[in-house]
LOSEMI-354917 format. One record per residue: residue in three letters; x, y, z of N, C-alpha, C in turn. Coordinates in steps of 0.05 Angstrom, whole numbers, plus 5000, padded with zeros to 4 digits. Atoms other than C-alpha are relative to their C-alpha. Layout:
N
<r><residu>ALA</residu><n_east>X</n_east><n_north>Y</n_north><n_up>Z</n_up><ca_east>X</ca_east><ca_north>Y</ca_north><ca_up>Z</ca_up><c_east>X</c_east><c_north>Y</c_north><c_up>Z</c_up></r>
...
This chain:
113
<r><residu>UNK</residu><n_east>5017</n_east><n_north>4976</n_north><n_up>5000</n_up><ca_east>5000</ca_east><ca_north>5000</ca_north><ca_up>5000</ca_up><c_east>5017</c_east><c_north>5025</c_north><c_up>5000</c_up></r>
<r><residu>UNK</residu><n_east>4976</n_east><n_north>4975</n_north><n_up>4994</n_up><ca_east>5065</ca_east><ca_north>5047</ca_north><ca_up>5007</ca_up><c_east>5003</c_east><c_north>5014</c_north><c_up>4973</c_up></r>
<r><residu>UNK</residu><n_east>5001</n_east><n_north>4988</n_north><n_up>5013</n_up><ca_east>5055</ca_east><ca_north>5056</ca_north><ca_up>4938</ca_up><c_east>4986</c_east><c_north>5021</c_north><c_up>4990</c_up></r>
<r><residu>UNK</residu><n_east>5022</n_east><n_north>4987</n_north><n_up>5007</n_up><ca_east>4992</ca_east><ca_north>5082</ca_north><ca_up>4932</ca_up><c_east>4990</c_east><c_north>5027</c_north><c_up>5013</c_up></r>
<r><residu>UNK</residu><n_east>5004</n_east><n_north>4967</n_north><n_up>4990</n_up><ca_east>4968</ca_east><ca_north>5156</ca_north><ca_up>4936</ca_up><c_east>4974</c_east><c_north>4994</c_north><c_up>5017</c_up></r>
<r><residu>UNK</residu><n_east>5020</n_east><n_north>4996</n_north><n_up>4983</n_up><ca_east>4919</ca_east><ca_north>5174</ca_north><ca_up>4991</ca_up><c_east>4973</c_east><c_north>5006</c_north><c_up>4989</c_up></r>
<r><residu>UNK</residu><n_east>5026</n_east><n_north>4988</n_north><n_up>5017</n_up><ca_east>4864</ca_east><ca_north>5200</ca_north><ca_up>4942</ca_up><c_east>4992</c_east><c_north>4973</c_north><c_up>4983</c_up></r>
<r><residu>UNK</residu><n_east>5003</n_east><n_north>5021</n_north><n_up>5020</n_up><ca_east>4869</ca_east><ca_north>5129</ca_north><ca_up>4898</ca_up><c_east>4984</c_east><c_north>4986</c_north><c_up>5025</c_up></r>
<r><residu>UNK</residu><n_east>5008</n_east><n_north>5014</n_north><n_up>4983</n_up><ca_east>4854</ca_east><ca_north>5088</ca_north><ca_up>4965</ca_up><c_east>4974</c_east><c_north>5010</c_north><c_up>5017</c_up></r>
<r><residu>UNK</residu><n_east>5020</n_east><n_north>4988</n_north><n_up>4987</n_up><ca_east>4801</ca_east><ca_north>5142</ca_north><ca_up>4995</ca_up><c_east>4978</c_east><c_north>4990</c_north><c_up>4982</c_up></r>
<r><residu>UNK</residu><n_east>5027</n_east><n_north>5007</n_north><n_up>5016</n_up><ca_east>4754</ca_east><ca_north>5119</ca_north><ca_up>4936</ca_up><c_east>4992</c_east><c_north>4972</c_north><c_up>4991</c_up></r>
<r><residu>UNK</residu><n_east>5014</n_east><n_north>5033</n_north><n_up>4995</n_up><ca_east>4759</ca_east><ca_north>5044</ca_north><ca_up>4945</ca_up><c_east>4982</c_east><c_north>4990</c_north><c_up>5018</c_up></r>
<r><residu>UNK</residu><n_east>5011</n_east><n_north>5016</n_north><n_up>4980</n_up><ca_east>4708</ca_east><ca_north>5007</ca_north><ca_up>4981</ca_up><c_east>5022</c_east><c_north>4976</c_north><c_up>5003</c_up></r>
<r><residu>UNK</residu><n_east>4982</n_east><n_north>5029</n_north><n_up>4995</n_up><ca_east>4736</ca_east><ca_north>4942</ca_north><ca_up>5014</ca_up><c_east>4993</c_east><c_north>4981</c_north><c_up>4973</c_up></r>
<r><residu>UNK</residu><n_east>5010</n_east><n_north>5010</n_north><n_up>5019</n_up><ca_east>4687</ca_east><ca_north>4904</ca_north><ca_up>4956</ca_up><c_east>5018</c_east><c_north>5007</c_north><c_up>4975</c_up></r>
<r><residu>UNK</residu><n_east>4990</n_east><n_north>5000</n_north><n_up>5021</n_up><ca_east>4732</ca_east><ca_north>4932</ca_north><ca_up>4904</ca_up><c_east>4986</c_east><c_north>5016</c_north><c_up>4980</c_up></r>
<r><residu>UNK</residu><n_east>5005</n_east><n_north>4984</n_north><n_up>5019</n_up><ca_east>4688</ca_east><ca_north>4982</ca_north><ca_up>4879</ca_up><c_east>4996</c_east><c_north>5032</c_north><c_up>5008</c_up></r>
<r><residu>UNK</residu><n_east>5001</n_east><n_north>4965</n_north><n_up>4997</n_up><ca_east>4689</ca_east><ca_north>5064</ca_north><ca_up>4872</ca_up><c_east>4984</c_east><c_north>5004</c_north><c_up>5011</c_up></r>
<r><residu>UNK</residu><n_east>5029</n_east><n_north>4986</n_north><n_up>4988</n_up><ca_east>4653</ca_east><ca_north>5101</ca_north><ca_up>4914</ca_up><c_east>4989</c_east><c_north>5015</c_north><c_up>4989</c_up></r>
<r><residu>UNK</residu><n_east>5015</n_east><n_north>4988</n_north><n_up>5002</n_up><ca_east>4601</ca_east><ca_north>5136</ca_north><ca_up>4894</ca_up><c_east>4985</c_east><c_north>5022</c_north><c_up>5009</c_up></r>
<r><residu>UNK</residu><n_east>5002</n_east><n_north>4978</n_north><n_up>4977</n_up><ca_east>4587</ca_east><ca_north>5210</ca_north><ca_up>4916</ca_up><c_east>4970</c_east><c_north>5003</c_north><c_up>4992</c_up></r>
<r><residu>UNK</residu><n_east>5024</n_east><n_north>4988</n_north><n_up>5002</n_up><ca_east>4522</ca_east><ca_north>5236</ca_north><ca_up>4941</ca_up><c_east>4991</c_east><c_north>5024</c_north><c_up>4980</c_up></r>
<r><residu>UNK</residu><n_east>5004</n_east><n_north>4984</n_north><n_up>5016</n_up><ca_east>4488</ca_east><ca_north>5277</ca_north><ca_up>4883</ca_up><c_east>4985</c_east><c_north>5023</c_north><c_up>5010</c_up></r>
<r><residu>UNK</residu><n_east>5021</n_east><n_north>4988</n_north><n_up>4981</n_up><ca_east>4450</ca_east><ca_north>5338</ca_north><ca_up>4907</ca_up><c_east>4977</c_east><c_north>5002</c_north><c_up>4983</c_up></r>
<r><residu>UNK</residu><n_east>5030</n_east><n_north>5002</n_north><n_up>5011</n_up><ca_east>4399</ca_east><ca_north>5334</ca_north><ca_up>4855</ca_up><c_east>4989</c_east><c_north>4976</c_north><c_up>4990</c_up></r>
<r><residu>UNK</residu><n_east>5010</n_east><n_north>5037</n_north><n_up>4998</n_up><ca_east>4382</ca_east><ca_north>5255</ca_north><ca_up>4864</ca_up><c_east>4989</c_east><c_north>5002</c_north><c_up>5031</c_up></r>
<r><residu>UNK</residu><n_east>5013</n_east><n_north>5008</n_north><n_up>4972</n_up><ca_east>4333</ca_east><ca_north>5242</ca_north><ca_up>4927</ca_up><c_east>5006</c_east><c_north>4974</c_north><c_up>5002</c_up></r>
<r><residu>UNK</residu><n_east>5000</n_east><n_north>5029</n_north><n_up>4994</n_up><ca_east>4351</ca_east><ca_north>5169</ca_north><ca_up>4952</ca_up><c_east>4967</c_east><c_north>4990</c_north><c_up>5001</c_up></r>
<r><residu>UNK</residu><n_east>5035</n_east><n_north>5010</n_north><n_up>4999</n_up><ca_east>4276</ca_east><ca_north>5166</ca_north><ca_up>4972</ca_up><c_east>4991</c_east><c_north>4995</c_north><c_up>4982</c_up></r>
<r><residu>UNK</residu><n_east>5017</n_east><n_north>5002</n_north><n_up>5041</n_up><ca_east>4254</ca_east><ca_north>5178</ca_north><ca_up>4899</ca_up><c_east>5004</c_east><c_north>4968</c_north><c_up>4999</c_up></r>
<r><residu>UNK</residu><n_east>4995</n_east><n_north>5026</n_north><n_up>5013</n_up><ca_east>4286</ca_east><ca_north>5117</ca_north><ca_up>4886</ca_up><c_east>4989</c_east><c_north>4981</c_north><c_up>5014</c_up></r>
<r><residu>UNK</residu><n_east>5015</n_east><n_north>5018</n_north><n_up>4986</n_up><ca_east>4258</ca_east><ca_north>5076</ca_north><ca_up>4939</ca_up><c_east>4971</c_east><c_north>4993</c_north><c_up>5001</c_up></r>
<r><residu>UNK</residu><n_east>5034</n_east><n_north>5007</n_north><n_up>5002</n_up><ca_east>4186</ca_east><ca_north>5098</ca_north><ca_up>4931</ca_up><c_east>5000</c_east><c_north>4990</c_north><c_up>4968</c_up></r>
<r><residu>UNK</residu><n_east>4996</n_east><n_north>5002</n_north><n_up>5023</n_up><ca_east>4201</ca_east><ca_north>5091</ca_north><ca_up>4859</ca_up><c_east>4996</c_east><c_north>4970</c_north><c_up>4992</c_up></r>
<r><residu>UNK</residu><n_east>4996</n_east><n_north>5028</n_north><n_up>5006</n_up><ca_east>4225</ca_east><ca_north>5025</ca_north><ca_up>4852</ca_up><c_east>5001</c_east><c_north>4974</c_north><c_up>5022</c_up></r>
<r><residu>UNK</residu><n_east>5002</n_east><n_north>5018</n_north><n_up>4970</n_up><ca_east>4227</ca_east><ca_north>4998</ca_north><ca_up>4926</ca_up><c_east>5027</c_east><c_north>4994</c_north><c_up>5007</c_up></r>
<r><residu>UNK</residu><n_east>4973</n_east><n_north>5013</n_north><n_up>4996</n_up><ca_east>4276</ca_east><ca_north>4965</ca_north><ca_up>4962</ca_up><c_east>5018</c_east><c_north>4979</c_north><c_up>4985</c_up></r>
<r><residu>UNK</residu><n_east>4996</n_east><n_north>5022</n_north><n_up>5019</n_up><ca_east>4318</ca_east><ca_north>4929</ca_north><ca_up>4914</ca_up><c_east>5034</c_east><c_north>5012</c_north><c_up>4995</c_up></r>
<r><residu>UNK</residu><n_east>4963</n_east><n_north>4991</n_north><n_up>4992</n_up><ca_east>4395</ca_east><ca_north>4935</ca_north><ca_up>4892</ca_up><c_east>4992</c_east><c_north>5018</c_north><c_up>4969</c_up></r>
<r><residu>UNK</residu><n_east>4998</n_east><n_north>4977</n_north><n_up>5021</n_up><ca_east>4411</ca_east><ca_north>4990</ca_north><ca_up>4848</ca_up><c_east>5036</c_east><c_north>5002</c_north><c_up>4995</c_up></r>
<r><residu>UNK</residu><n_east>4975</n_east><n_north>4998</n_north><n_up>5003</n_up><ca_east>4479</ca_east><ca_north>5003</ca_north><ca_up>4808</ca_up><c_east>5018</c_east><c_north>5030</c_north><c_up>5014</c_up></r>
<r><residu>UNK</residu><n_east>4982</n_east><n_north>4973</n_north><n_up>4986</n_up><ca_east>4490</ca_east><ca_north>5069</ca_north><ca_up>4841</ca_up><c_east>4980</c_east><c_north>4998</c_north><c_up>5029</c_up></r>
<r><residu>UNK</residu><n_east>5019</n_east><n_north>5012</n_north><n_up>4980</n_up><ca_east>4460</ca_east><ca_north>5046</ca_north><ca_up>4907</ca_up><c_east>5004</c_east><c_north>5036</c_north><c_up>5029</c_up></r>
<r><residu>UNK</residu><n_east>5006</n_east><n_north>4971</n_north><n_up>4978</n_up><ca_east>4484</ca_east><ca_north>5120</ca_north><ca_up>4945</ca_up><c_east>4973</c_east><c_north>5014</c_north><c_up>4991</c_up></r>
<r><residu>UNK</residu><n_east>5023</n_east><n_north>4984</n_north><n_up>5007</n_up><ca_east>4427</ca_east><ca_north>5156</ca_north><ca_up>4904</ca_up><c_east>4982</c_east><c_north>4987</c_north><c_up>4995</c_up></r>
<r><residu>UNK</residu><n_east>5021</n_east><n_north>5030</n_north><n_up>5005</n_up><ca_east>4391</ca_east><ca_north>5092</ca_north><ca_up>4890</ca_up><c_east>4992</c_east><c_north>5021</c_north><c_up>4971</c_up></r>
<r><residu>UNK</residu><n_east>4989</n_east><n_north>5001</n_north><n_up>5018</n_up><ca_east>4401</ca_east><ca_north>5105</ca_north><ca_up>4820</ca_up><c_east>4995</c_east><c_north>4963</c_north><c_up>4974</c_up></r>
<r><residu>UNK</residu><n_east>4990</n_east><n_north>5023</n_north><n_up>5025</n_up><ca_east>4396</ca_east><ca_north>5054</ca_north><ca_up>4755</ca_up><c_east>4988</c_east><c_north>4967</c_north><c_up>5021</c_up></r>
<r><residu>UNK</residu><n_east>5004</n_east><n_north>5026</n_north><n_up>4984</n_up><ca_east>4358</ca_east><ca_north>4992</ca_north><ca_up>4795</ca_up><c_east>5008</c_east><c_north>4974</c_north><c_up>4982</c_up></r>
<r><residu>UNK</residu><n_east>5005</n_east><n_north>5021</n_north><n_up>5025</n_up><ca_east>4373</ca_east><ca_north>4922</ca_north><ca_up>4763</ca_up><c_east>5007</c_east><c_north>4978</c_north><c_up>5026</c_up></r>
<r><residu>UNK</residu><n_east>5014</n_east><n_north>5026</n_north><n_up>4993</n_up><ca_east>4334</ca_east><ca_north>4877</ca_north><ca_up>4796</ca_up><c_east>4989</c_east><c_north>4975</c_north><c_up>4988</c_up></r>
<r><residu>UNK</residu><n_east>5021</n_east><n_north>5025</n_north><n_up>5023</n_up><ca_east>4293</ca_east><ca_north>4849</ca_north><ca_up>4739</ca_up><c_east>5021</c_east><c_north>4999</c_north><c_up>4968</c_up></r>
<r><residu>UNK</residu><n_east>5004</n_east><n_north>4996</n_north><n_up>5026</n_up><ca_east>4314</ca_east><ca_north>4835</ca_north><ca_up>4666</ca_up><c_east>4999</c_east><c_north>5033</c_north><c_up>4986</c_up></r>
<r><residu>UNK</residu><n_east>5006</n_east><n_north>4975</n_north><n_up>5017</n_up><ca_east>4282</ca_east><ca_north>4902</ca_north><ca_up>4640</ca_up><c_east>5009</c_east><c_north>5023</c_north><c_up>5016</c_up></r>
<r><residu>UNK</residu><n_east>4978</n_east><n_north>4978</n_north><n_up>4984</n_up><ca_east>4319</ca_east><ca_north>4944</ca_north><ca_up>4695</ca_up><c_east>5019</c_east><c_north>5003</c_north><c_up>4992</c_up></r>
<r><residu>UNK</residu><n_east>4968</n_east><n_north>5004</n_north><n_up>5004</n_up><ca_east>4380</ca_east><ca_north>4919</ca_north><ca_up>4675</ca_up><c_east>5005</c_east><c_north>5011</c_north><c_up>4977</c_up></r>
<r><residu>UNK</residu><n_east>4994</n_east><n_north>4982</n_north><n_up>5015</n_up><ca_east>4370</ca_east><ca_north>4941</ca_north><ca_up>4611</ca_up><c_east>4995</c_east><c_north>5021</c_north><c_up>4992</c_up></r>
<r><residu>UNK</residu><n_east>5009</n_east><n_north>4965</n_north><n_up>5006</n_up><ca_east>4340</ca_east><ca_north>5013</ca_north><ca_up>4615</ca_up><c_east>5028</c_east><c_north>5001</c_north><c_up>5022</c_up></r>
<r><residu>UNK</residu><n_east>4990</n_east><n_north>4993</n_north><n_up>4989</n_up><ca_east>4389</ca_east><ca_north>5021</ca_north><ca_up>4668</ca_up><c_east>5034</c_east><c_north>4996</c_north><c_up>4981</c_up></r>
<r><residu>UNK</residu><n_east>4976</n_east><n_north>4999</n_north><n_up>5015</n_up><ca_east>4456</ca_east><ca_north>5002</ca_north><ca_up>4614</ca_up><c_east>4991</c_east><c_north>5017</c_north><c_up>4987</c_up></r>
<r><residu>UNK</residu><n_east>5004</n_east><n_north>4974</n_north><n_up>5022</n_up><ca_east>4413</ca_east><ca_north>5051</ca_north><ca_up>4561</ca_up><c_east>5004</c_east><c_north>5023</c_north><c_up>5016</c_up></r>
<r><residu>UNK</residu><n_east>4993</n_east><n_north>4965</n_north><n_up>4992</n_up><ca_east>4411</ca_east><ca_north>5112</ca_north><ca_up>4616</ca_up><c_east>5022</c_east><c_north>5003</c_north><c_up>5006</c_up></r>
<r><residu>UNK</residu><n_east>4970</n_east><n_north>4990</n_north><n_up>4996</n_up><ca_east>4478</ca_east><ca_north>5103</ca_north><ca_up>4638</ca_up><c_east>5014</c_east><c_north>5017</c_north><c_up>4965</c_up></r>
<r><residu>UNK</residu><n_east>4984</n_east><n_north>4995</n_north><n_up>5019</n_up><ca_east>4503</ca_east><ca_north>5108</ca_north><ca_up>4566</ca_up><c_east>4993</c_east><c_north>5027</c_north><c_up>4985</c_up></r>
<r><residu>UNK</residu><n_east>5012</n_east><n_north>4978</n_north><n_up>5019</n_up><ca_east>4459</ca_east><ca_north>5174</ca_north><ca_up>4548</ca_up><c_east>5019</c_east><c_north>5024</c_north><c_up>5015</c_up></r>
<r><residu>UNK</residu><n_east>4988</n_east><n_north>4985</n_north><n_up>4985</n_up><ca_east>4508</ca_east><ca_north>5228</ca_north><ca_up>4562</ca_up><c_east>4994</c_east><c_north>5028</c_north><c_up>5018</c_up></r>
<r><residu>UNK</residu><n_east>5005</n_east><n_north>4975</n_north><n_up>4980</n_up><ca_east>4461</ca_east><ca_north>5280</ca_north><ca_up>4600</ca_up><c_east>4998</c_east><c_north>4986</c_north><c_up>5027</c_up></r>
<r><residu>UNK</residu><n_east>5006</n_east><n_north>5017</n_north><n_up>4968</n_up><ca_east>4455</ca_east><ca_north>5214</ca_north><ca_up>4655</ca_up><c_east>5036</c_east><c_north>4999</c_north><c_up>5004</c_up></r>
<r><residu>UNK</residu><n_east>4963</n_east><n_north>5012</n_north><n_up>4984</n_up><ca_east>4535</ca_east><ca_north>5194</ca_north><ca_up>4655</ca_up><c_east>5015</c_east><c_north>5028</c_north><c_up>5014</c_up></r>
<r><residu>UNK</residu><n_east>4991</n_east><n_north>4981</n_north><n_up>4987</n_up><ca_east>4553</ca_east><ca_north>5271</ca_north><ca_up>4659</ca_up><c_east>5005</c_east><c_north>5003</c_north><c_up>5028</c_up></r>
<r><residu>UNK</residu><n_east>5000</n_east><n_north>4995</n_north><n_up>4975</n_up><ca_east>4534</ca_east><ca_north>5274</ca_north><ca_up>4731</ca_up><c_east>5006</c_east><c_north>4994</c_north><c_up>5021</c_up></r>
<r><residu>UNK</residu><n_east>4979</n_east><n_north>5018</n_north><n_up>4983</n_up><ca_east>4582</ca_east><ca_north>5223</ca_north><ca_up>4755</ca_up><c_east>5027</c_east><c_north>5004</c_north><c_up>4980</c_up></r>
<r><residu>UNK</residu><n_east>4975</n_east><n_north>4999</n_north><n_up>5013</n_up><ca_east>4660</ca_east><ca_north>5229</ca_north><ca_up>4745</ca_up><c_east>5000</c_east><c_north>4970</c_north><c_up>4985</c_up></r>
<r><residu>UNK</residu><n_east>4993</n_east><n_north>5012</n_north><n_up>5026</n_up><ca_east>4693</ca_east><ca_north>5182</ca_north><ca_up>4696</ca_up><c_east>4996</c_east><c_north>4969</c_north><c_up>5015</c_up></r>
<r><residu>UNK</residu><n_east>4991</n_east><n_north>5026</n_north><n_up>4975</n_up><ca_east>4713</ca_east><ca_north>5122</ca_north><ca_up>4762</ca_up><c_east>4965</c_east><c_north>4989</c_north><c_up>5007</c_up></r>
<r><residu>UNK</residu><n_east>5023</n_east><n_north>5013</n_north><n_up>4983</n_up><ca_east>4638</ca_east><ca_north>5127</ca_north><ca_up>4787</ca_up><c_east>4973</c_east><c_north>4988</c_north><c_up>4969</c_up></r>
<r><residu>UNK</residu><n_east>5020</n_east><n_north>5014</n_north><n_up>5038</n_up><ca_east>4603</ca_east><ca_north>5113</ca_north><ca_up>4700</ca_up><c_east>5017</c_east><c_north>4979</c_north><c_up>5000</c_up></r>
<r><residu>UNK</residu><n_east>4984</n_east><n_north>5028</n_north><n_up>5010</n_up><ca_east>4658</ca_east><ca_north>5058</ca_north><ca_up>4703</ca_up><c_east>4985</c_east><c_north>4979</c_north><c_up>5023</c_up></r>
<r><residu>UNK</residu><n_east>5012</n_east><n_north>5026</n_north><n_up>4982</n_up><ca_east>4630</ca_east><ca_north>5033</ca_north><ca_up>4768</ca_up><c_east>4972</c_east><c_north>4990</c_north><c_up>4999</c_up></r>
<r><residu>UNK</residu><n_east>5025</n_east><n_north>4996</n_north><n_up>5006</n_up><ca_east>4567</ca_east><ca_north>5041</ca_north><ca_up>4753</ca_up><c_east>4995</c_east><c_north>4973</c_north><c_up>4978</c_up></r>
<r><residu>UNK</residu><n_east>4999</n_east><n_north>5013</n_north><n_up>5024</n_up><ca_east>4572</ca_east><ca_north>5006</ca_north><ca_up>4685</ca_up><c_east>5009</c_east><c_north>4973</c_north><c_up>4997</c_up></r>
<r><residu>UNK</residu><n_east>4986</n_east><n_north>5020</n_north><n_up>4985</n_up><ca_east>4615</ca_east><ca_north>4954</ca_north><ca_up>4718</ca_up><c_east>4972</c_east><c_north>4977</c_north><c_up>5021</c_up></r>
<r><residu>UNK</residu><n_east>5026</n_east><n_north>5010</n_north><n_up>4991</n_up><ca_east>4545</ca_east><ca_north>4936</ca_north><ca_up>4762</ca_up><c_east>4989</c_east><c_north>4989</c_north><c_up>4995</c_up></r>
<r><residu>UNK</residu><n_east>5027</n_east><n_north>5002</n_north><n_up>5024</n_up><ca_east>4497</ca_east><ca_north>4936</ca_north><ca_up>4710</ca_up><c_east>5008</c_east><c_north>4972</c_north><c_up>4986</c_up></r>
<r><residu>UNK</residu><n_east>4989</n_east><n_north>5017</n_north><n_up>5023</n_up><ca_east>4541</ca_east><ca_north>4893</ca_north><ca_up>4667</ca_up><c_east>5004</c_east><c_north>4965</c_north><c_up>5029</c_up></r>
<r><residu>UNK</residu><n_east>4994</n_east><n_north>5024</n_north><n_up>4986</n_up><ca_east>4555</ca_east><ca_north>4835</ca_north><ca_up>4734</ca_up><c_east>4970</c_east><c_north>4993</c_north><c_up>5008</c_up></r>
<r><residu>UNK</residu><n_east>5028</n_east><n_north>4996</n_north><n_up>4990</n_up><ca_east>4478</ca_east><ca_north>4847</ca_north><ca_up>4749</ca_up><c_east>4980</c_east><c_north>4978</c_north><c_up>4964</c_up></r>
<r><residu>UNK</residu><n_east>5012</n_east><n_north>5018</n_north><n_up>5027</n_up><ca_east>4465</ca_east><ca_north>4819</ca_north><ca_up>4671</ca_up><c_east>5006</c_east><c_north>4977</c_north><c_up>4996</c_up></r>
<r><residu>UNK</residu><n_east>4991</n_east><n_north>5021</n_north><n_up>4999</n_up><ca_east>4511</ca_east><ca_north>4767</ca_north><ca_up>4680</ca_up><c_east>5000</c_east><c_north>4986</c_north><c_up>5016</c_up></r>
<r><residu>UNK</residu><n_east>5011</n_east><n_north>5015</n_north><n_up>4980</n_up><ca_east>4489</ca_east><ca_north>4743</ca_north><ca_up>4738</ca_up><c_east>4967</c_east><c_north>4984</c_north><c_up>4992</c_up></r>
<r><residu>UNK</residu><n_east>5019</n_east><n_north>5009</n_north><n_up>4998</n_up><ca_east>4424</ca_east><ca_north>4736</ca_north><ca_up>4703</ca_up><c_east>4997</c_east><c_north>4990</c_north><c_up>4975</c_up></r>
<r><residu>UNK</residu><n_east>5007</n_east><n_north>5003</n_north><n_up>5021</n_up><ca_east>4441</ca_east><ca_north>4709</ca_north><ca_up>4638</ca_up><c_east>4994</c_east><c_north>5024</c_north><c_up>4978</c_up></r>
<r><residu>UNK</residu><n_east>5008</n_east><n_north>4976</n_north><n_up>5012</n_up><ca_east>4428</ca_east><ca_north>4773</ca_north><ca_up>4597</ca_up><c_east>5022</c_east><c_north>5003</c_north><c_up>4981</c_up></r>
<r><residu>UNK</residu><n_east>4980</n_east><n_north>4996</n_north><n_up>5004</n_up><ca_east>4461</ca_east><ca_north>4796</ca_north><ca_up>4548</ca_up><c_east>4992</c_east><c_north>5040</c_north><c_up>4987</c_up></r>
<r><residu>UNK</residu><n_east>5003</n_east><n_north>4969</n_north><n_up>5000</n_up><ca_east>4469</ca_east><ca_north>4881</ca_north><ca_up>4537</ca_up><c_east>5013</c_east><c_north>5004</c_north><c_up>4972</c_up></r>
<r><residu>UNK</residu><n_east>4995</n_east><n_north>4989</n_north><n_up>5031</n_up><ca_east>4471</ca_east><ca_north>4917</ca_north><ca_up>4470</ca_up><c_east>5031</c_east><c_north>5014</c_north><c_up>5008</c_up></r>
<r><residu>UNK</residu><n_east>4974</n_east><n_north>4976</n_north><n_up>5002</n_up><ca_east>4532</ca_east><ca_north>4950</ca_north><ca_up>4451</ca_up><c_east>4988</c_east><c_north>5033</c_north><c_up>5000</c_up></r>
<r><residu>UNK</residu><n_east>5005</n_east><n_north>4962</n_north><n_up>4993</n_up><ca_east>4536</ca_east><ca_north>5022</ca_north><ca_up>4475</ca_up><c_east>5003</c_east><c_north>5012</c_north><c_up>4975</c_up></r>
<r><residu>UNK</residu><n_east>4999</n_east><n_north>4977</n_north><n_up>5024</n_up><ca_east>4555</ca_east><ca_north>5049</ca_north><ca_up>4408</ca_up><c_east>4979</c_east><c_north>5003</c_north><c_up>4989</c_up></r>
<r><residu>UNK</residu><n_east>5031</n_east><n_north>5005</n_north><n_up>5010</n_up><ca_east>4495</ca_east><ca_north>5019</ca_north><ca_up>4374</ca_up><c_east>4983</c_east><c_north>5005</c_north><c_up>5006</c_up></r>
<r><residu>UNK</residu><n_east>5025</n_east><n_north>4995</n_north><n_up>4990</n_up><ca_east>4447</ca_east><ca_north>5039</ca_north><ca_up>4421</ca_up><c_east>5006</c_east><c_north>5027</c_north><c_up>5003</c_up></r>
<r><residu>UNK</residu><n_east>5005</n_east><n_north>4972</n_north><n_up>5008</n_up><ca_east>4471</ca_east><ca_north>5117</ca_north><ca_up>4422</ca_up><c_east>4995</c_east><c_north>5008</c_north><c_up>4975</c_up></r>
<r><residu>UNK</residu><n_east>5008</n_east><n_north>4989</n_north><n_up>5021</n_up><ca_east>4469</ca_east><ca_north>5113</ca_north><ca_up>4344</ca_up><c_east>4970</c_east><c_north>4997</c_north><c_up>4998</c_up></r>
<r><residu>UNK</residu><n_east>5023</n_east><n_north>5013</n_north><n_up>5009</n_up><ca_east>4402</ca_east><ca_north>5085</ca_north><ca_up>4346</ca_up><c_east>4980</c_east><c_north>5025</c_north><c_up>5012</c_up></r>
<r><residu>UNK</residu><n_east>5016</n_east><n_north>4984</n_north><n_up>4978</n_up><ca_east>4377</ca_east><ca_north>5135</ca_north><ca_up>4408</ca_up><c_east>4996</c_east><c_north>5032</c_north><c_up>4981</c_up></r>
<r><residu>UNK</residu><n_east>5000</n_east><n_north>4974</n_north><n_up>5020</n_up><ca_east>4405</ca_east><ca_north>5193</ca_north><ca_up>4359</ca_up><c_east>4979</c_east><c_north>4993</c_north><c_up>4980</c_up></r>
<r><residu>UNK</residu><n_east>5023</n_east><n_north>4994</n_north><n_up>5028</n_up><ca_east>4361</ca_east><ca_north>5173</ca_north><ca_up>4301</ca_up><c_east>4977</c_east><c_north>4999</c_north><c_up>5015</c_up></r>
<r><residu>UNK</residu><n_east>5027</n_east><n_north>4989</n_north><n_up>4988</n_up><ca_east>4302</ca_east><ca_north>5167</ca_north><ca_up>4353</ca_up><c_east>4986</c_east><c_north>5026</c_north><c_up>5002</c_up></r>
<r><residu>UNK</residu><n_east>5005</n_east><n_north>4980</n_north><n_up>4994</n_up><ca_east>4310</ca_east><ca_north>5232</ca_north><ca_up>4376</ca_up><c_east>5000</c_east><c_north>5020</c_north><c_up>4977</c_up></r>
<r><residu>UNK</residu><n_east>5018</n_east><n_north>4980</n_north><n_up>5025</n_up><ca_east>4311</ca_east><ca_north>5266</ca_north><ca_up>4310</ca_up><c_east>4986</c_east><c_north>4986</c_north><c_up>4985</c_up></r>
<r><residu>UNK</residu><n_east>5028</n_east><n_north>5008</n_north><n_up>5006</n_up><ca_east>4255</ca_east><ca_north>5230</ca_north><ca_up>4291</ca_up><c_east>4974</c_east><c_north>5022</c_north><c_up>5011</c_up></r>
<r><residu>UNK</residu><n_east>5026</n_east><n_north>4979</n_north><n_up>4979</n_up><ca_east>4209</ca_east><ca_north>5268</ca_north><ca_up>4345</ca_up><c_east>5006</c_east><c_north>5022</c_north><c_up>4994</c_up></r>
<r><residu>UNK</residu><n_east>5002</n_east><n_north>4981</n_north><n_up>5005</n_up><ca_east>4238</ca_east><ca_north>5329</ca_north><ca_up>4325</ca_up><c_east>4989</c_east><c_north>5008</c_north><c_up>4979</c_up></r>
């Protein structure tokens, strides 16, 4: 550990994953009345649930839309994404490629326009 900087080790959990900072415009409650008690990939803001199948995958599409990833640094969209993805594979699943599904999200959205 002698090698390691004090700021690298302040943002490990023991589990091996980034911490995750409180957002100030995410209510934890939201998410609880929202979706209930259940595990979520960003479990400080209760955040991205993937409990079921169809959590798992709206929760890989909002991570990857960049007005949702913005609002976490680069460590806590990796941990995040890192979740989602052991949360699919835990259940059999398998998740679109992220490129494919922003090109796809772009032609949605100028569609509606």
């Amino acid at each position: 550990m002698a090698g390691r900087r004090l700021a690298d080790t302040a943002l490990k959990r023991p589990g091996g994953g980034s911490r995750i900072h409180r957002r100030p415009d995410a209510d934890p409650r939201e998410g609880v009345r929202k979706y209930g008690r259940t595990s979520y990939a960003d479990p400080v803001n209760k955040k991205y649930p993937v409990d079921t199948p169809g959590r798992i995958k709206a929760a890989w599409a909002y991570i990857h839309q960049p007005r949702n990833a913005e609002k976490y640094t680069s460590a806590e969209v990796r941990t995040i994404k890192r979740r989602i993805r052991d949360a699919a594979r835990r259940r059999k699943l398998s998740l679109p490629d992220p490129d494919e599904f922003i090109a796809l999200l772009k032609r949605v959205r100028k569609k509606r326009s």
